[in-house]
C-alpha positions as CSV (number, residue, x, y, z in Angstrom):
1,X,-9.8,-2.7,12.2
2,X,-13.7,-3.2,10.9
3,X,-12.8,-1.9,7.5
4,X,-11.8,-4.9,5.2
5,X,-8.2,-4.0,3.4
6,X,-9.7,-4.2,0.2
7,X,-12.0,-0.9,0.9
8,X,-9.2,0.4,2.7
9,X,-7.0,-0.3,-0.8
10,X,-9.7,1.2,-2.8
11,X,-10.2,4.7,-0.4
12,X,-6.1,5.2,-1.0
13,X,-6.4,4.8,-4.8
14,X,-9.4,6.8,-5.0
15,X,-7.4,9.7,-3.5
16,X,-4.6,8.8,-6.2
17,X,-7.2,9.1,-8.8
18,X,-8.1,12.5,-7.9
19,X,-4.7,13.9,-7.4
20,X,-3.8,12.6,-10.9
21,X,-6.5,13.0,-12.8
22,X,-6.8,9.7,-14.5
23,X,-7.0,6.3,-13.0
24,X,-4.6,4.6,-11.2
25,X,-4.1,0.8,-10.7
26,X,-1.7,-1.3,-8.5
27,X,0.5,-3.3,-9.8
28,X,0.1,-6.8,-9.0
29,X,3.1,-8.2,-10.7
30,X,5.3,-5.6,-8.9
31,X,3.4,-5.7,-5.3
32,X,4.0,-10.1,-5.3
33,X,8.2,-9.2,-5.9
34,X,7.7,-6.5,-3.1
35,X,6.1,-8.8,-0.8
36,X,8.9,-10.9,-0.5
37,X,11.9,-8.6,-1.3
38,X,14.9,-8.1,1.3
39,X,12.6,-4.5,2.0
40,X,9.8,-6.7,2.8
41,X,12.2,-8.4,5.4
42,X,12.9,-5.2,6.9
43,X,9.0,-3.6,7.0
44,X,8.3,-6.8,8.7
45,X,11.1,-6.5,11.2
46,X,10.0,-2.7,11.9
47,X,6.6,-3.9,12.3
48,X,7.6,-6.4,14.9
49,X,9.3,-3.6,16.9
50,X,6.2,-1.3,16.2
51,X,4.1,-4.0,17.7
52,X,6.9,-4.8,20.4
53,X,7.0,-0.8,21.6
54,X,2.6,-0.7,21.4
55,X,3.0,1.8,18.2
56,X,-0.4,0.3,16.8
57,X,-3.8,0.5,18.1
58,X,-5.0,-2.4,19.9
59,X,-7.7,-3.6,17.2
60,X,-5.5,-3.4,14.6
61,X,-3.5,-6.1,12.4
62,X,0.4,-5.4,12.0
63,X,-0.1,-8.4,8.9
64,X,-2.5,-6.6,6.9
65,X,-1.6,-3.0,7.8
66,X,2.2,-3.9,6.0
67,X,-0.1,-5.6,2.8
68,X,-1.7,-2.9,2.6
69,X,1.8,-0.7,2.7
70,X,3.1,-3.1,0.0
71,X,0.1,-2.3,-2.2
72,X,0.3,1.2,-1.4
73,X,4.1,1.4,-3.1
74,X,2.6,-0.3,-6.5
75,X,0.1,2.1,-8.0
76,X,0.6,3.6,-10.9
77,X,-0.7,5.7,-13.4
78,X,-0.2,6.4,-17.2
79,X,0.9,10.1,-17.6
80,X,1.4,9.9,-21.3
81,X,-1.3,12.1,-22.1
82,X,-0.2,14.8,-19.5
83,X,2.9,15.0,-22.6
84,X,1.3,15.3,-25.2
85,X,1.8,18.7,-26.8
């Protein structure tokens, strides 16, 4: 793909930002433990498969499609203020 993952990252939380309202952030601390959880194991192993049965577009990178995934499950946001009465 000719768009670099870190404008790809920044197009997903963009749409995050809007649907919440407020800014939204990934967490880094979180997305490294995610990375090389048992989960991680198993994304890989479905990407393999993915790859195996031609699921992905010929130009595209299964490696940096899944960091992108494992970025993806980290944002967060700060809904305190959404509480506040």
């Amino acid at each position: 793909m000719d768009t670099p993952l870190h404008e790809r990252l920044n197009k997903i939380l963009k749409i995050w930002e809007k649907a919440c309202g407020s800014q939204v952030t990934v967490s880094e601390e979180t997305y490294q433990a995610e990375r090389i959880s048992s989960a991680a194991d198993r994304n890989y192993c479905l990407g393999y498969m993915m790859r195996e049965a031609k699921a992905f577009p010929k130009e595209s990178n299964m490696f940096e499609a899944l960091e992108l995934y494992f970025q993806s499950c980290c944002i967060e946001s700060n809904v305190v203020k959404y509480l506040e009465f």
